[in-house]
C-alpha positions in Angstrom: 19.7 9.6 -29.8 22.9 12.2 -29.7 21.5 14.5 -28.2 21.8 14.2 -24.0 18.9 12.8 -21.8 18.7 16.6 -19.9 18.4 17.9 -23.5 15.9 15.6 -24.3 13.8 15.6 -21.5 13.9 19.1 -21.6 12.4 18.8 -25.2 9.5 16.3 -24.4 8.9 18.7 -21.5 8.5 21.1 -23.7 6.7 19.3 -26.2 3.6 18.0 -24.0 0.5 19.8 -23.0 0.4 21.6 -19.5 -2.4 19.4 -18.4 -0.1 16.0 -18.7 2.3 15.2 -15.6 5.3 13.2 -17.0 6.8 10.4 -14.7 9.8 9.5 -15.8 10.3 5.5 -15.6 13.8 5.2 -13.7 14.1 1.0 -13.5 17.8 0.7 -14.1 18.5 4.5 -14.6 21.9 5.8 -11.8 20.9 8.2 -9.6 23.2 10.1 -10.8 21.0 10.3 -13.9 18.0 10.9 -12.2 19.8 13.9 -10.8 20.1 15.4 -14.4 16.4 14.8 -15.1 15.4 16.2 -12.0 17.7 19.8 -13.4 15.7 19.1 -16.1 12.5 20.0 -14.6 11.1 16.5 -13.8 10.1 15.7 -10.1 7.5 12.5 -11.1 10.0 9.3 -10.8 8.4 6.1 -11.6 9.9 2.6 -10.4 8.8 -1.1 -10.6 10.7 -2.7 -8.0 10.5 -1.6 -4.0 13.9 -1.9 -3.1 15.5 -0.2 -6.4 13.5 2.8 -5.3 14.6 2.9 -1.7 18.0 2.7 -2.3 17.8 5.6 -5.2 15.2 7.7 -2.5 18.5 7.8 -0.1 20.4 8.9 -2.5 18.4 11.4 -3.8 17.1 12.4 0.0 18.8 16.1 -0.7 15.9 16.6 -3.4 12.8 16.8 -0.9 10.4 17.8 -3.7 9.6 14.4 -5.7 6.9 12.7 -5.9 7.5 8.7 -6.0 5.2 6.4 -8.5 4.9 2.4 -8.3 4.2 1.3 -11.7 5.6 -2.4 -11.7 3.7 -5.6 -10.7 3.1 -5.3 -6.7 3.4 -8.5 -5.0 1.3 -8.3 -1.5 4.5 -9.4 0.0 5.7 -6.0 -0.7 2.6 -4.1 0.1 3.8 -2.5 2.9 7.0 -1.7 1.5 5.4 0.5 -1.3 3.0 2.6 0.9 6.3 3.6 3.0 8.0 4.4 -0.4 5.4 5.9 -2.6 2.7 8.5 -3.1 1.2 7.1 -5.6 0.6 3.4 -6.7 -0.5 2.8 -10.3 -0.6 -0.9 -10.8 -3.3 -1.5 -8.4 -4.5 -4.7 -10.5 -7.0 -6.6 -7.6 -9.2 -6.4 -5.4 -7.1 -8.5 -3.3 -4.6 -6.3 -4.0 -6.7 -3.0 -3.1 -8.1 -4.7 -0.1 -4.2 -5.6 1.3 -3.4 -1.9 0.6 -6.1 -0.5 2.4 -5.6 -3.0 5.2 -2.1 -1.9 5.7 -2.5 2.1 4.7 -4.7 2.1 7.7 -2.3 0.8 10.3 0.4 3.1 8.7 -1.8 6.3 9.1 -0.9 6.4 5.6 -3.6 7.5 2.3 -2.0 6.8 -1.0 -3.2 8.0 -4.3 -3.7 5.2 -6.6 -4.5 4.1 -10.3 -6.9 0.8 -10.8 -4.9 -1.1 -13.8 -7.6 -2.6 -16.2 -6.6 -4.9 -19.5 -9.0 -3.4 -22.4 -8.2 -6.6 -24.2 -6.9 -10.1 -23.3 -3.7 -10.0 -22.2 -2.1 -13.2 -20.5 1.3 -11.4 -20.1 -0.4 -8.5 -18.2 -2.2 -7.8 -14.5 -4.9 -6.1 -13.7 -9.0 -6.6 -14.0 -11.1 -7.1 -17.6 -13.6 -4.7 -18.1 -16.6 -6.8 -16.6 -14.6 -7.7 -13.2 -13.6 -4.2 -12.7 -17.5 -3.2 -13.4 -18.3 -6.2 -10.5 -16.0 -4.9 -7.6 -16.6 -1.2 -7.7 -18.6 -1.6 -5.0 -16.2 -3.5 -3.0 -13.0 -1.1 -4.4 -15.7 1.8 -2.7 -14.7 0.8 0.7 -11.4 1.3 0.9 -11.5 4.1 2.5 -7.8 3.9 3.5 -7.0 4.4 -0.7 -7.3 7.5 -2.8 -8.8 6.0 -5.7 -8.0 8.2 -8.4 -8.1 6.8 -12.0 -7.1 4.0 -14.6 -4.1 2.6 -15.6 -3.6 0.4 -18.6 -1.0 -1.0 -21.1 -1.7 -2.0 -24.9 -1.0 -5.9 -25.5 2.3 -6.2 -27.9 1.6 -6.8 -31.3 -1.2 -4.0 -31.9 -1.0 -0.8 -34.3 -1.7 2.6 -34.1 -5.3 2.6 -34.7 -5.6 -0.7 -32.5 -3.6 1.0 -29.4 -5.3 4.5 -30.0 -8.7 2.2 -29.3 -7.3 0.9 -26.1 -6.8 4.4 -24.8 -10.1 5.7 -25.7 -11.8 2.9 -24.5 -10.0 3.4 -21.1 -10.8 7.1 -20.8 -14.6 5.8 -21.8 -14.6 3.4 -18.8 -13.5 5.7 -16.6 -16.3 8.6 -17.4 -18.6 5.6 -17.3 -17.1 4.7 -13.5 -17.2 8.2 -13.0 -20.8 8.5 -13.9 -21.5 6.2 -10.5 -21.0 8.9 -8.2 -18.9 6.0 -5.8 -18.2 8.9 -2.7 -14.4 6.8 -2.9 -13.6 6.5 -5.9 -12.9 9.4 -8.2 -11.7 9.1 -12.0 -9.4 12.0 -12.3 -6.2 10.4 -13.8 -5.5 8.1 -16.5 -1.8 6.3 -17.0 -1.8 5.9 -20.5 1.3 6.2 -22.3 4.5 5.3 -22.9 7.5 6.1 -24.7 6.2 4.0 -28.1 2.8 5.2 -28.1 2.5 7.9 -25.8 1.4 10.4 -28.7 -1.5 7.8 -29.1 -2.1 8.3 -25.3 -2.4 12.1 -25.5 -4.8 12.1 -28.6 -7.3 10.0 -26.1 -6.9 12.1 -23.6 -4.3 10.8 -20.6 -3.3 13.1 -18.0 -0.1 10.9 -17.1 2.5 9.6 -19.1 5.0 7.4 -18.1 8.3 7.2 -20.1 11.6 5.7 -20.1 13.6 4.9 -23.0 12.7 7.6 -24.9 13.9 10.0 -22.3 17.2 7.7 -21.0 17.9 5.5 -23.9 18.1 2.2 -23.6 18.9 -0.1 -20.7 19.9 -3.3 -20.3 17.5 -5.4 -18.4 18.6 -8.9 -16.6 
């Protein structure tokens, strides 16, 4: 990669459809680069870990237009943390989880926009619900009236190819025409997280509407 990151995000800007929002996935990345990427053109940040995010969201408090993802694993513990630190939440992956949110969104006069995360396939190093649970708690997930529930998130296991990954994501966008199909008067399927910087091009073909990448737009980091 020789080229800079504010000449490569500019490219992959430039290079998706209209219709796609790009987060860019900041774990690890200065502020100071986040600053470049925001000249760039990019105002989505996405971050996996609560307190990373609030220390880069002072630092960045000059730049009042962003709009903050959670796309890590969300331990309840830090429930309340993420609503005060993010519009969005994609890696809503319980109903536990959902339930906790809404719970707390409600005492915070708060209404955050968030992204059910679903495993197409078996997936021990991964969260969120199988098909079949998912299918099961709608009903509950309807009541939480505190949440903007607003699409599906999911990640490929490792290991898969093209053709195997491509399947994940249309099989995602299937579910969530089938969960749109229910006419739930909460839960609207709008968005799908599908993407990243390996197989985003995948992602697109099957029809996501949010992309999140990293490396491809920073390089890579080192992570502890």
């Amino acid at each position: 990669m020789s080229s800079s990151p504010k000449e490569r995000i500019i490219a992959i800007r430039s290079s998706l459809p209209s219709s796609i929002r790009l987060i860019a996935v900041t774990k690890q990345v200065t502020s100071e680069m986040m600053r470049h990427a925001y000249a760039a053109g990019i105002r989505d940040f996405g971050e996996s870990r609560v307190q990373e995010a609030a220390t880069k969201q002072v630092e960045l408090q000059d730049l009042p237009d962003i709009t903050w993802h959670f796309i890590g694993h969300l331990q309840s513990n830090k429930a309340k943390l993420a609503l005060e630190h993010f519009q969005w939440i994609h890696s809503v992956d319980s109903l536990k989880l959902a339930q906790r949110l809404n719970q707390l969104a409600q005492q915070l006069g708060r209404s955050p926009l968030v992204c059910l995360q679903v495993k197409i396939l078996s997936d021990p190093n991964k969260s969120g619900w199988t098909v079949p649970q998912l299918l099961e708690d709608l009903s509950q997930l309807n009541e939480c009236q505190s949440l903007q529930i607003n699409g599906l998130m999911t990640i490929p296991p490792l290991g898969l190819n093209d053709s195997e990954i491509l399947d994940v994501f249309y099989r995602t966008r299937d579910l969530a025409k089938e969960i749109q199909e229910k006419n739930l008067s909460n839960i609207k399927m709008h968005q799908l997280s599908m993407g990243m910087s390996s197989d985003y091009h995948l992602a697109i073909q099957a029809g996501t509407t949010m992309v999140r990448l990293g490396t491809i737009l920073f390089g890579e980091r080192l992570y502890q």
